[in-house]
N, CA, C and O atoms as CSV, one atom per row, in Angstrom:
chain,resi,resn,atom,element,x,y,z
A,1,UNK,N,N,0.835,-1.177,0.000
A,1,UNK,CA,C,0.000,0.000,0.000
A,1,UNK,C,C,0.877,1.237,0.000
A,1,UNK,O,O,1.430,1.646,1.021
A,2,UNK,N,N,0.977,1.788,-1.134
A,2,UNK,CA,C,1.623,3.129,-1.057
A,2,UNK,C,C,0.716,5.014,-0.346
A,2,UNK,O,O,-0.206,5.420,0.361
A,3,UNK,N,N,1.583,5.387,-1.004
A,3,UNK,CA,C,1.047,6.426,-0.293
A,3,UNK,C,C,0.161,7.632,-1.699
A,3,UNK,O,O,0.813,8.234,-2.552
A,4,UNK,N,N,-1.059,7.683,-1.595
A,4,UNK,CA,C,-1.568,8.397,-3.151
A,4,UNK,C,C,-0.742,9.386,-3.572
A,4,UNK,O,O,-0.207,9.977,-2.634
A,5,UNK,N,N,-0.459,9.763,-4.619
A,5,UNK,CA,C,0.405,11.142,-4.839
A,5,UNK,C,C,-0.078,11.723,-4.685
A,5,UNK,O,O,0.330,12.300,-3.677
A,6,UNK,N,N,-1.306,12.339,-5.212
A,6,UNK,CA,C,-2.528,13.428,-4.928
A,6,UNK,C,C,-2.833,13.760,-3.490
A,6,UNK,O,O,-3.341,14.850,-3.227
A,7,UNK,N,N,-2.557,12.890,-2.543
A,7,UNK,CA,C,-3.240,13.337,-1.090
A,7,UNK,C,C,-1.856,13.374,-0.587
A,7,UNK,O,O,-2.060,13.096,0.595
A,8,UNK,N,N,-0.251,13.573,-0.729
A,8,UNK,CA,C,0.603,13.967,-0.275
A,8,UNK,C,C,0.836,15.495,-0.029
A,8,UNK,O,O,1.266,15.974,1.020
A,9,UNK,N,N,0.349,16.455,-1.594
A,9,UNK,CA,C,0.906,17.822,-0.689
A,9,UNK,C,C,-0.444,18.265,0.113
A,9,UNK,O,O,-0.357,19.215,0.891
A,10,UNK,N,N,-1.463,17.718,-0.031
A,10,UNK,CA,C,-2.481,18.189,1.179
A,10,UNK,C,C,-2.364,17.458,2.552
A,10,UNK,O,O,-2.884,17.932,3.562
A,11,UNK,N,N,-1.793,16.502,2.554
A,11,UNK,CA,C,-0.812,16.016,3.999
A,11,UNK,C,C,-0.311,16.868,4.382
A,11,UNK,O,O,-0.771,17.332,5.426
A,12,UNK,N,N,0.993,17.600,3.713
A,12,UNK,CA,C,2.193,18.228,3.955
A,12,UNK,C,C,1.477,19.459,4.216
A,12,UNK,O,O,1.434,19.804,5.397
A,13,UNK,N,N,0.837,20.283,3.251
A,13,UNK,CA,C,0.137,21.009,4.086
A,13,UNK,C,C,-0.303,21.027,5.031
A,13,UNK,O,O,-0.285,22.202,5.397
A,14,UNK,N,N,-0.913,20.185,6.043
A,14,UNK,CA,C,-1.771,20.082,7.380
A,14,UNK,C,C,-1.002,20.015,8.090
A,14,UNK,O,O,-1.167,20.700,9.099
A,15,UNK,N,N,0.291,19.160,7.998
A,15,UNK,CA,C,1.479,18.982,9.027
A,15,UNK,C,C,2.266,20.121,8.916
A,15,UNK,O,O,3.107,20.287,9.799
A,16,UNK,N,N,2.158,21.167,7.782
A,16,UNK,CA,C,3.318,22.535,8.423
A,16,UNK,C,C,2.094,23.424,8.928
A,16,UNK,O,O,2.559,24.352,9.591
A,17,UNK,N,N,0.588,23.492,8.855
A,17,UNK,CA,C,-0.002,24.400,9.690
A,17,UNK,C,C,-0.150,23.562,11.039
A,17,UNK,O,O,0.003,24.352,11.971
A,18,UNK,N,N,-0.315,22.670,11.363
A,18,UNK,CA,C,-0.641,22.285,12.600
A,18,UNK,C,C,0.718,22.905,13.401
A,18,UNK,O,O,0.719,23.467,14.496
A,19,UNK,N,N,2.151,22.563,12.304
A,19,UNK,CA,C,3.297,22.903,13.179
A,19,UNK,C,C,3.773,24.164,13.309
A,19,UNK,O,O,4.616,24.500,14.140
A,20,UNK,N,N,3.133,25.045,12.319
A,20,UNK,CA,C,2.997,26.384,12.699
A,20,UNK,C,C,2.161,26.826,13.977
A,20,UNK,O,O,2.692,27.479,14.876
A,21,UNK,N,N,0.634,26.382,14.018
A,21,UNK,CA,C,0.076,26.626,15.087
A,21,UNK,C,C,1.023,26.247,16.649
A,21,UNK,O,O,1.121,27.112,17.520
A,22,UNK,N,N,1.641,24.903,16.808
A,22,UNK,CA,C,1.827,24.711,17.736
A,22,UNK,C,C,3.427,25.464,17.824
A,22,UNK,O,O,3.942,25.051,18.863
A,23,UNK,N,N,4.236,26.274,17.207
A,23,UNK,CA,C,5.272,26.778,17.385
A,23,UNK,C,C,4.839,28.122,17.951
A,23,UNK,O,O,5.282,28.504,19.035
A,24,UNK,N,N,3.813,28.990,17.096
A,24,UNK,CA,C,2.970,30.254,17.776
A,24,UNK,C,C,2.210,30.007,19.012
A,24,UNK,O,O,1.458,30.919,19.355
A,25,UNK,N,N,2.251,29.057,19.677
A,25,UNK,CA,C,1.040,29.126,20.445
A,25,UNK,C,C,1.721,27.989,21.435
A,25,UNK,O,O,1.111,27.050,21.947
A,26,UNK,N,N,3.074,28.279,21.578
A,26,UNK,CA,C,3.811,26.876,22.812
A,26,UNK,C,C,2.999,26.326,23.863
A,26,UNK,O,O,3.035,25.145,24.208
A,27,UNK,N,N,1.944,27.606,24.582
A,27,UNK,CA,C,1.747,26.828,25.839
A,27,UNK,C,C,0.078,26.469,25.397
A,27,UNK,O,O,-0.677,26.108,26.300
A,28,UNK,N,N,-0.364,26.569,24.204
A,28,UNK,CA,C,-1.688,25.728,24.291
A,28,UNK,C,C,-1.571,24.152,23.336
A,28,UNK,O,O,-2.523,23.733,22.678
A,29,UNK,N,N,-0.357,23.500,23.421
A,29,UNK,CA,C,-0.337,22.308,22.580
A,29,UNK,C,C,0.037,21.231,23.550
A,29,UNK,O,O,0.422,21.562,24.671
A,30,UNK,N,N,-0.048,19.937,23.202
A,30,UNK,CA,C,0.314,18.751,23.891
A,30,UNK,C,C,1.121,17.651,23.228
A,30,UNK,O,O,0.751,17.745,22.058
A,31,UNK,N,N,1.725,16.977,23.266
A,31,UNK,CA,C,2.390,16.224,22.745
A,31,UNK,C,C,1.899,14.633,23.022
A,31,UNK,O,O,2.082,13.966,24.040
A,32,UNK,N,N,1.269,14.281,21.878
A,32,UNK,CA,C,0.836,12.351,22.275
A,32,UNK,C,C,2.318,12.072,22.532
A,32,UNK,O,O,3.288,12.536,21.933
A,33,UNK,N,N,2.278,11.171,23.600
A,33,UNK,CA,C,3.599,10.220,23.693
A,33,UNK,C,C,3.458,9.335,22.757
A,33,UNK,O,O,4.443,9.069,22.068
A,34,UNK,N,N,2.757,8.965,22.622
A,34,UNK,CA,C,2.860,7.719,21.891
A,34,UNK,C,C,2.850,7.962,20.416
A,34,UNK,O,O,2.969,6.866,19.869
A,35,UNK,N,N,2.767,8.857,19.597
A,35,UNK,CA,C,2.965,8.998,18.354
A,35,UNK,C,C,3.800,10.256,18.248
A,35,UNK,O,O,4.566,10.393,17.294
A,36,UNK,N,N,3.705,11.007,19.013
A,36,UNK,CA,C,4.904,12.210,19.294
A,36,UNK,C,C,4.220,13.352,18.483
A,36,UNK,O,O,4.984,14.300,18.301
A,37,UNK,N,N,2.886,13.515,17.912
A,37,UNK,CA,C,2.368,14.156,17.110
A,37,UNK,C,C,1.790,15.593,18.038
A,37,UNK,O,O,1.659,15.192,19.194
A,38,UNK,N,N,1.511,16.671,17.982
A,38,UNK,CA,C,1.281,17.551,18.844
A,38,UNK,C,C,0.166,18.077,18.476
A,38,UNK,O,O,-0.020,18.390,17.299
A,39,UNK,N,N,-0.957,18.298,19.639
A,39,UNK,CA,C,-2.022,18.900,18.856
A,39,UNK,C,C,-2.272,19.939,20.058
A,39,UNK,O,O,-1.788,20.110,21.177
A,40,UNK,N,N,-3.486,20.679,19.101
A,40,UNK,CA,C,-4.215,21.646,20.058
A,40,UNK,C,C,-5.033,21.295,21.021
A,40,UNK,O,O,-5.701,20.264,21.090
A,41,UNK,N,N,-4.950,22.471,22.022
A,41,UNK,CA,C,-5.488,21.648,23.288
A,41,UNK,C,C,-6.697,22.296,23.977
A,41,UNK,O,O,-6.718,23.516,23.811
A,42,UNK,N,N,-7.687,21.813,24.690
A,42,UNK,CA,C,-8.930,22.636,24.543
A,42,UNK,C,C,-8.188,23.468,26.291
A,42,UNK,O,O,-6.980,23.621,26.469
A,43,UNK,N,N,-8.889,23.727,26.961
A,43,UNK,CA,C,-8.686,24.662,28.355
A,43,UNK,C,C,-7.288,23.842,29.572
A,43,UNK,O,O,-6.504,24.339,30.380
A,44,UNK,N,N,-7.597,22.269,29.073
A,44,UNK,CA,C,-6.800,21.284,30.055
A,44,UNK,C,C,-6.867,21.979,31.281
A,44,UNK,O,O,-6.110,22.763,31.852
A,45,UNK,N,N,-8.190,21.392,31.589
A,45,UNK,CA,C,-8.926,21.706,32.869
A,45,UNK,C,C,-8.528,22.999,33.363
A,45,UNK,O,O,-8.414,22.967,34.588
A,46,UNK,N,N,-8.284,24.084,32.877
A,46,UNK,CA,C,-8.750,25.425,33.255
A,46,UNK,C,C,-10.036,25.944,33.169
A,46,UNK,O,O,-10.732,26.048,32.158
A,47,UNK,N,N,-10.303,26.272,34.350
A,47,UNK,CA,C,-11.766,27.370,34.080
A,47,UNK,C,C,-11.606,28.764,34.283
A,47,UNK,O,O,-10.738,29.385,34.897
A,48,UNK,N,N,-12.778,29.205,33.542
A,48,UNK,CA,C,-12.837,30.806,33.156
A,48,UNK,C,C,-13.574,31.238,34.537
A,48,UNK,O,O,-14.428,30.567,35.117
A,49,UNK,N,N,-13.092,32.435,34.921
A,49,UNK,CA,C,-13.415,32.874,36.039
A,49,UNK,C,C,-15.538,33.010,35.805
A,49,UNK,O,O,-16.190,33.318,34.807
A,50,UNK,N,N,-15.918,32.680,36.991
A,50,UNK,CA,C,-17.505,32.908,37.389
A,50,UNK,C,C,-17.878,34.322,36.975
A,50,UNK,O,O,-17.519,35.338,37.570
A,51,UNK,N,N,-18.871,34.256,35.559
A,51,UNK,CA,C,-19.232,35.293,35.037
A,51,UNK,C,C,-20.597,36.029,36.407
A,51,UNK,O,O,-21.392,35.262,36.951
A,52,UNK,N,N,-20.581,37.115,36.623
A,52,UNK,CA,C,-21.937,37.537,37.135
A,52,UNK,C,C,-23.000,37.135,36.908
A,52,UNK,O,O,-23.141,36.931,35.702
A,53,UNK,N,N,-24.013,36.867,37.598
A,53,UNK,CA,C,-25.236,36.756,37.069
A,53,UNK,C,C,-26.287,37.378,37.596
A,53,UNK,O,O,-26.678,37.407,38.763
A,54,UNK,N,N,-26.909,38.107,36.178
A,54,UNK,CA,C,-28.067,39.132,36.661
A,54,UNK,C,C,-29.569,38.369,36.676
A,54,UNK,O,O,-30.122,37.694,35.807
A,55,UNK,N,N,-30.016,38.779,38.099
A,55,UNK,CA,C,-30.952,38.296,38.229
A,55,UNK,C,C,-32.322,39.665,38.299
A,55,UNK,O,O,-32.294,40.614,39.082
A,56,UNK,N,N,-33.436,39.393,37.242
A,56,UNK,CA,C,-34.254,40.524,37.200
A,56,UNK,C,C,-35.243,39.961,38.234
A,56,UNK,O,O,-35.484,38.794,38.542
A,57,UNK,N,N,-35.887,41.443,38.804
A,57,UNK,CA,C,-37.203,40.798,39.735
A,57,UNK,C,C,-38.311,41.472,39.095
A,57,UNK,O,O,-38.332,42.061,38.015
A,58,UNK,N,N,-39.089,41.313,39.816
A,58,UNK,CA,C,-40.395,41.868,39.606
A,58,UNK,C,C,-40.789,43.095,39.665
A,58,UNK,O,O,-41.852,43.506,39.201
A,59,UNK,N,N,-39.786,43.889,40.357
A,59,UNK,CA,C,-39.631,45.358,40.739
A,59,UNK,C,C,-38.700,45.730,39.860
A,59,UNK,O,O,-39.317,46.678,39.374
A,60,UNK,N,N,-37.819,45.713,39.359
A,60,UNK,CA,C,-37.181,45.954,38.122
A,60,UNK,C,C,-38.014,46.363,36.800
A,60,UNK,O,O,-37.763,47.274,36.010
A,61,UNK,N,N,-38.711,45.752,36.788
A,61,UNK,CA,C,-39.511,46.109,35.412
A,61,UNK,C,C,-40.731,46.992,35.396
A,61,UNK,O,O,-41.175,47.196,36.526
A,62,UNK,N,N,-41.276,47.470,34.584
A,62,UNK,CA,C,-42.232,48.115,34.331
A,62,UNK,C,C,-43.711,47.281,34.080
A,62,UNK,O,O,-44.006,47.253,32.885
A,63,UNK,N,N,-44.620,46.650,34.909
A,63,UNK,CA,C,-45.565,45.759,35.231
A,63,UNK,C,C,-46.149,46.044,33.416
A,63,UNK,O,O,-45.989,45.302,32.447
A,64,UNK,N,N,-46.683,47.085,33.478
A,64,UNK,CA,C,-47.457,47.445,32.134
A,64,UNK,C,C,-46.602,47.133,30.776
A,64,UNK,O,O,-47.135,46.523,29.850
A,65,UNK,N,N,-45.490,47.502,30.720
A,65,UNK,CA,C,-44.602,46.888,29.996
A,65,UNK,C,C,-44.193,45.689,29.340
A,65,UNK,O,O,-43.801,45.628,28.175
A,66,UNK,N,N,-44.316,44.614,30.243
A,66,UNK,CA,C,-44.566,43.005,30.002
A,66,UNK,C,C,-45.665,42.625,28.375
A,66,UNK,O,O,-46.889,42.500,28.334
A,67,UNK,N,N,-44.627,42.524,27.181
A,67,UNK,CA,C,-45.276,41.566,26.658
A,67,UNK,C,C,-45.321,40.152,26.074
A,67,UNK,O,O,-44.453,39.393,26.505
A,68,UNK,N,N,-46.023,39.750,25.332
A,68,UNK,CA,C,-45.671,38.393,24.637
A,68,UNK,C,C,-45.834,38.320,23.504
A,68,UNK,O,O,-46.899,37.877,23.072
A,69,UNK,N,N,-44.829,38.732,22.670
A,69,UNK,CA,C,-45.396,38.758,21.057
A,69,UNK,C,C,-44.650,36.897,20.219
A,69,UNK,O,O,-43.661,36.196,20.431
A,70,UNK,N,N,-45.908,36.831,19.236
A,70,UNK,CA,C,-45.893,35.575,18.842
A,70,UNK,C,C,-45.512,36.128,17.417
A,70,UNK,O,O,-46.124,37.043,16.866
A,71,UNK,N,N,-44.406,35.451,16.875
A,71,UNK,CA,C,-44.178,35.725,15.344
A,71,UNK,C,C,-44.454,34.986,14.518
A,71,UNK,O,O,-44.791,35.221,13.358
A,72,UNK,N,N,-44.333,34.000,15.061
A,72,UNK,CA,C,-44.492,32.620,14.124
A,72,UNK,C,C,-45.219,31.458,15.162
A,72,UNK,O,O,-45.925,31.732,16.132
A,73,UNK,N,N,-44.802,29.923,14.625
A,73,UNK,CA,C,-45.513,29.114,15.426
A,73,UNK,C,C,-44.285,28.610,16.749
A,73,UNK,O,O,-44.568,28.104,17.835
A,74,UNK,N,N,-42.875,28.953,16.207
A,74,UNK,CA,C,-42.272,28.329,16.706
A,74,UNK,C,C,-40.875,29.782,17.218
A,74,UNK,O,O,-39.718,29.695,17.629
A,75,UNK,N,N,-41.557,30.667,16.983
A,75,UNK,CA,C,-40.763,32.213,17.193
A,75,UNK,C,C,-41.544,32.799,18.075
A,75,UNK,O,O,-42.703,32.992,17.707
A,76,UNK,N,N,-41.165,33.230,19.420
A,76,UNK,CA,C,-41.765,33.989,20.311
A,76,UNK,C,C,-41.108,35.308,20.639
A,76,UNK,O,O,-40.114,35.429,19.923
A,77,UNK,N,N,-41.265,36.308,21.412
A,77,UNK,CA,C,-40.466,37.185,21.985
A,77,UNK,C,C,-40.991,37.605,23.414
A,77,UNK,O,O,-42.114,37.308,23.823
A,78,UNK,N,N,-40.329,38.118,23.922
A,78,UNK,CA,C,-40.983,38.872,25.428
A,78,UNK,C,C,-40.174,39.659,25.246
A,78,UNK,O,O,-39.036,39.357,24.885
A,79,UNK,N,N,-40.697,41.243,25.521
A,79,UNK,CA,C,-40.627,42.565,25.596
A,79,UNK,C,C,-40.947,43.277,26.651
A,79,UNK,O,O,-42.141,43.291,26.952
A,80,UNK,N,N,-40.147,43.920,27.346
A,80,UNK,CA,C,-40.048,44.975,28.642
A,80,UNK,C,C,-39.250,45.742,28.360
A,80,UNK,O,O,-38.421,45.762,27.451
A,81,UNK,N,N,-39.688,47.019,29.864
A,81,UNK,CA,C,-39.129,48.426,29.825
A,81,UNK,C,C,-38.504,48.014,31.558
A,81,UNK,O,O,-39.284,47.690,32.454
A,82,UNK,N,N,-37.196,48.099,31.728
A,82,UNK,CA,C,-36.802,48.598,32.465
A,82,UNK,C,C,-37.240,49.521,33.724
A,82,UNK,O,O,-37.369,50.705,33.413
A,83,UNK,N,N,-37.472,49.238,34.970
A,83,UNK,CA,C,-37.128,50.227,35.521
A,83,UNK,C,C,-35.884,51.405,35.773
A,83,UNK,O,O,-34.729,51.147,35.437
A,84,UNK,N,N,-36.111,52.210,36.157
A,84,UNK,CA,C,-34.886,53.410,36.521
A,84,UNK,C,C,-33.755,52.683,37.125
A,84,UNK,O,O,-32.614,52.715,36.662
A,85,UNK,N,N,-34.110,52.027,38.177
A,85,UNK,CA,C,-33.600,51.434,39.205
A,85,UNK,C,C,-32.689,50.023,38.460
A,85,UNK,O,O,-31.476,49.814,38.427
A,86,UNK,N,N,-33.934,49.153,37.871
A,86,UNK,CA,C,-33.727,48.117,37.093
A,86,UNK,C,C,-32.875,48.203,36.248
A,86,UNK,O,O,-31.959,47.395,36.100
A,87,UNK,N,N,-33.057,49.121,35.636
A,87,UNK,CA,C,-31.885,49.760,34.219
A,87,UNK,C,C,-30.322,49.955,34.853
A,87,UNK,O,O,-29.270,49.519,34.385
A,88,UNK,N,N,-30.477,50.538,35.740
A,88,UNK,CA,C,-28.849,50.888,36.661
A,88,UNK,C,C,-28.295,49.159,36.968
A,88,UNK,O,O,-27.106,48.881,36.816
A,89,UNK,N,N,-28.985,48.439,37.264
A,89,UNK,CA,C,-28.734,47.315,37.986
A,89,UNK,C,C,-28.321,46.380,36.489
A,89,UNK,O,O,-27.482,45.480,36.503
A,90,UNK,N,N,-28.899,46.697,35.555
A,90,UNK,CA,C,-28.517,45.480,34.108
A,90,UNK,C,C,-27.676,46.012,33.742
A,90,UNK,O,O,-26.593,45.456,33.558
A,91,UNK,N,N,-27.963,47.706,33.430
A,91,UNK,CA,C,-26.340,47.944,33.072
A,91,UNK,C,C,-24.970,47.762,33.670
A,91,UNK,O,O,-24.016,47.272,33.065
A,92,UNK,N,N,-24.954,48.225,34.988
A,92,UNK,CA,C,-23.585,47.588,36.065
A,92,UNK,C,C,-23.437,46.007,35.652
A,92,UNK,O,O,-22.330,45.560,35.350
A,93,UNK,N,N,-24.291,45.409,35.655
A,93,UNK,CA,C,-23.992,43.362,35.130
A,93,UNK,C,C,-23.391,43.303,34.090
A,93,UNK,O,O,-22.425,42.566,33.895
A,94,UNK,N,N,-23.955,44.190,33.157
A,94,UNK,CA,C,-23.458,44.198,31.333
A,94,UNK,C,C,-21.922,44.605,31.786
A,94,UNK,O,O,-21.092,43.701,31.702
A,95,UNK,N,N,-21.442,46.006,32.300
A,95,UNK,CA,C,-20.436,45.780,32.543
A,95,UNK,C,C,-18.947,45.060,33.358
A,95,UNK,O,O,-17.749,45.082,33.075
A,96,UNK,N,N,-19.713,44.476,34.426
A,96,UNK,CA,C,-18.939,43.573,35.304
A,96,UNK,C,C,-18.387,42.269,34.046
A,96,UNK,O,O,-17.239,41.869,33.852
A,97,UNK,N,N,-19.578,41.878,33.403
A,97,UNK,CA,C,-19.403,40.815,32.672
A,97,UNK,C,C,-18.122,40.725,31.792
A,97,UNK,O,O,-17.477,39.691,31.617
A,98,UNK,N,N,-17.863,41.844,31.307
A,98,UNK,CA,C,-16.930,42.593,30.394
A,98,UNK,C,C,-17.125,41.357,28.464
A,98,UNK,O,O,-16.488,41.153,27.431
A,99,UNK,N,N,-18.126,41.034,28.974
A,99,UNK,CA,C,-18.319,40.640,27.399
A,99,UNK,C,C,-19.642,41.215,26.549
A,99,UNK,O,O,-20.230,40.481,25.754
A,100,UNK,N,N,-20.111,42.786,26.826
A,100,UNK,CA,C,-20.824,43.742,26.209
A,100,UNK,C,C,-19.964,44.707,25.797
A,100,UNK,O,O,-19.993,45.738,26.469
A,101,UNK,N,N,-18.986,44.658,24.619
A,101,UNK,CA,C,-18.391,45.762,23.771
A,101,UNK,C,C,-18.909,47.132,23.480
A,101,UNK,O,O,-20.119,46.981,23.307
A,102,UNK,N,N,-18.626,48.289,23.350
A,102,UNK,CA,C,-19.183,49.254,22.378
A,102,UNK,C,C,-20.151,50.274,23.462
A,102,UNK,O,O,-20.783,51.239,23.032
A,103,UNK,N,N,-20.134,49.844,25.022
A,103,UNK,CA,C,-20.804,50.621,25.509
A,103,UNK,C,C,-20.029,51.796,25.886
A,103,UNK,O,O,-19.340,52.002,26.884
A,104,UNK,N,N,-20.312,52.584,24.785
A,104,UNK,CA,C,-19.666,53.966,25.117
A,104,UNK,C,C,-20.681,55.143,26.365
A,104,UNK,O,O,-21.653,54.699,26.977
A,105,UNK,N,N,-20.301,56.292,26.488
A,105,UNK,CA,C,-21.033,56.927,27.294
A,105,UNK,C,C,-21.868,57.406,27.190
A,105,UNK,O,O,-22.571,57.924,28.058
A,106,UNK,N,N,-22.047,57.337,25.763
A,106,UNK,CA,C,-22.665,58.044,25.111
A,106,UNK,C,C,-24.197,56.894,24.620
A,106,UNK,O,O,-25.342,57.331,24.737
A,107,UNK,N,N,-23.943,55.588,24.143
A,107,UNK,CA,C,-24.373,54.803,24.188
A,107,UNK,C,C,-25.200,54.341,25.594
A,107,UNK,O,O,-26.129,53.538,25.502
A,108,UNK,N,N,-24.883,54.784,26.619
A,108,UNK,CA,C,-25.717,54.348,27.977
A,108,UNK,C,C,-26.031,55.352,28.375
A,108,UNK,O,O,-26.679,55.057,29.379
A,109,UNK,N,N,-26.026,56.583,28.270
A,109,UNK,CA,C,-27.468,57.396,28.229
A,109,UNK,C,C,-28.281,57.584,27.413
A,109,UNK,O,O,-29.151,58.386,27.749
A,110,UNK,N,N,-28.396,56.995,26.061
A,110,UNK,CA,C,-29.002,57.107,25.658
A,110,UNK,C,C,-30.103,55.534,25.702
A,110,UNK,O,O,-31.314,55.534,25.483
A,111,UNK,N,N,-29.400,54.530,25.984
A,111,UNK,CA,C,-29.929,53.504,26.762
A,111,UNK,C,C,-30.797,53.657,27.824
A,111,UNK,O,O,-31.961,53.280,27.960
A,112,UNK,N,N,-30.099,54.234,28.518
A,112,UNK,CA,C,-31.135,54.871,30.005
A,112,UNK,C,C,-32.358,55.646,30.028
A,112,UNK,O,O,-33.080,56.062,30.935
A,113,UNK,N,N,-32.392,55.756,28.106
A,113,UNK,CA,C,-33.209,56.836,28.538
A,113,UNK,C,C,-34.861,55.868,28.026
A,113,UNK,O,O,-35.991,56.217,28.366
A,114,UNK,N,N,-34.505,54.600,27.128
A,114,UNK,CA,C,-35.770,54.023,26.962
A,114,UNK,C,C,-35.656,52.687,27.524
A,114,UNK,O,O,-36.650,51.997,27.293
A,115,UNK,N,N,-34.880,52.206,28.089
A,115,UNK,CA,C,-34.583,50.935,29.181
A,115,UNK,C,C,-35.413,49.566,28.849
A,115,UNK,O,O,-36.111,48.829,29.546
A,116,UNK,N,N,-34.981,49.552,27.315
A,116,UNK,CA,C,-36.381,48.718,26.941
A,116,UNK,C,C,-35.506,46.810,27.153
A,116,UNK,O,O,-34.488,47.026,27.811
A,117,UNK,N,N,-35.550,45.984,26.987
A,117,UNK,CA,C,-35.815,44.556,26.893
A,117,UNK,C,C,-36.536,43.582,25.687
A,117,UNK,O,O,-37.736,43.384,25.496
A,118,UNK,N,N,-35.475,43.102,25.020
A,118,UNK,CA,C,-36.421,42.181,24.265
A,118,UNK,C,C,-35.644,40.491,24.453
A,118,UNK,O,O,-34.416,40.561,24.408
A,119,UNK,N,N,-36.149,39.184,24.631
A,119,UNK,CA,C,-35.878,38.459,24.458
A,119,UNK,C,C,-36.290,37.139,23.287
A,119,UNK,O,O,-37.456,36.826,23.051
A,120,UNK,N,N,-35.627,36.773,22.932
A,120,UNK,CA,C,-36.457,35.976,21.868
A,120,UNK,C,C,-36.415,34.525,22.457
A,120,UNK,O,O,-35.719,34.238,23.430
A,121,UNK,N,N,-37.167,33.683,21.831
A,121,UNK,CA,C,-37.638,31.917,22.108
A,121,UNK,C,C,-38.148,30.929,21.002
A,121,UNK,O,O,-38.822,31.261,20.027
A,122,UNK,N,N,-37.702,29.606,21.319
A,122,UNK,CA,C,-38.351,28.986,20.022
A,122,UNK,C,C,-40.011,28.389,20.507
A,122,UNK,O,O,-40.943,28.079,19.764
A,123,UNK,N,N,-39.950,28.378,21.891
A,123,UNK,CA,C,-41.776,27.907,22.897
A,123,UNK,C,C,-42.641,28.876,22.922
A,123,UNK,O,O,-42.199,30.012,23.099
A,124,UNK,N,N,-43.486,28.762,22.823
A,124,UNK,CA,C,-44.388,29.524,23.562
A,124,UNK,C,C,-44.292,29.195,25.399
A,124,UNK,O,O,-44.806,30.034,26.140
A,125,UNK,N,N,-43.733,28.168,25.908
A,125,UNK,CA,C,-43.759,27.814,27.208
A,125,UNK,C,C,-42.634,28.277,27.989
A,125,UNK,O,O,-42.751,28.631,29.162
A,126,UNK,N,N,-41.442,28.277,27.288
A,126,UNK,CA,C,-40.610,29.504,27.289
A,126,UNK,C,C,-40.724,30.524,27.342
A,126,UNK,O,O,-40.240,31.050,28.344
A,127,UNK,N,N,-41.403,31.408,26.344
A,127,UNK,CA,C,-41.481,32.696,26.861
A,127,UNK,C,C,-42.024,32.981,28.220
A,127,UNK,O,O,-41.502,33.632,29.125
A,128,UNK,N,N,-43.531,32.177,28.180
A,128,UNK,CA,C,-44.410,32.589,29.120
A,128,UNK,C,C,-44.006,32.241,30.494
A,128,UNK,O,O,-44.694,32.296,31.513
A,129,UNK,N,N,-42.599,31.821,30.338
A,129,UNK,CA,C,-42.407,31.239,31.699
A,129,UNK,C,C,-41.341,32.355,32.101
A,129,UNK,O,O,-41.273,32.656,33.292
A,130,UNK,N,N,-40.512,32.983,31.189
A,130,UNK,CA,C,-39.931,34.606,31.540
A,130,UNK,C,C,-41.032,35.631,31.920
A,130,UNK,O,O,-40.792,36.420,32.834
A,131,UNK,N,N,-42.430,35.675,31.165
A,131,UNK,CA,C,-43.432,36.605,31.817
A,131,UNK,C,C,-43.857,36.399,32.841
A,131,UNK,O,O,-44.311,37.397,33.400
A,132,UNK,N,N,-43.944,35.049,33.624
A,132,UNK,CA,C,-44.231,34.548,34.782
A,132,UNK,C,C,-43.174,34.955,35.834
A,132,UNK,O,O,-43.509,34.896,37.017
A,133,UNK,N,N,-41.984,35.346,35.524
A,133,UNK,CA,C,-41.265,35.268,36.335
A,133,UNK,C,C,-40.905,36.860,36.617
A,133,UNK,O,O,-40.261,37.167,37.620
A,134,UNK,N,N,-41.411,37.955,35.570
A,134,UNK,CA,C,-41.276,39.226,35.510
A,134,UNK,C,C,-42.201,39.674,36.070
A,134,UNK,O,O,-42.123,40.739,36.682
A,135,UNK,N,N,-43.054,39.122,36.008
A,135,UNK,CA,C,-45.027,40.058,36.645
A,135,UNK,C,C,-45.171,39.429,37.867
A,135,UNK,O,O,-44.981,38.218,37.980
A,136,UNK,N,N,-45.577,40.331,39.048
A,136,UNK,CA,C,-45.627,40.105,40.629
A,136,UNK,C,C,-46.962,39.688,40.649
A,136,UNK,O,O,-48.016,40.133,40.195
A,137,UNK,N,N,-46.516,38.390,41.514
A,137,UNK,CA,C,-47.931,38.005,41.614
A,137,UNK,C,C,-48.860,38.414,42.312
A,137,UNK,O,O,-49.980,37.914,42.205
């Protein structure tokens, strides 16, 4: 069994990017012992620090505000307005999180100023179970 000619320089290709990757990137590769081949490596049991989590209440939102729009059979949304209060409290999360880009200063007052909410869903049992959890009983 030889080796095809045709699938040699697309070999050779894969083996100088893999060995490019793992020359740029020393401390995310591993080395099989047993074939000596080096690959990429996913976290090797590192974890990412505990993102925040914002929790909305019932006082946060604007009661009248709460809706449930149906787009389709299998497309839902729920739509709210922020409270004053509420709005201060999602925005501080958005930024603790530090994975909301682009919020300039300018961008969060003008945010602040309609504090609106939209979420989307593929249930209807889904949504209604975010409106359940937004409207005081």
């Amino acid at each position: 069994m030889g080796v095809d000619i045709e699938l040699e320089p697309m070999r050779n290709t894969i083996a100088l990017i893999v060995t490019m990757l793992c020359v740029a990137c020393p401390g995310n590769t591993e080395t099989n012992s047993s074939s000596g081949a080096a690959r990429l490596s996913g976290d090797r049991g590192h974890k990412a620090p505990a993102q925040p989590t914002l929790v909305v209440l019932p006082e946060d939102v604007v009661q009248d505000s709460i809706q449930l729009i149906a787009f389709s059979t299998n497309t839902f949304a729920v739509a709210c307005t922020y409270t004053e209060a509420g709005a201060e409290k999602v925005l501080a999360s958005w930024e603790a999180d530090g994975s909301h880009y682009g919020m300039t200063p300018e961008w969060k007052k003008a945010w602040l100023k309609h504090r609106t909410h939209r979420e989307l869903f593929h249930t209807r049992a889904a949504a209604e179970e975010l409106v359940a959890k937004l409207k005081r009983q």
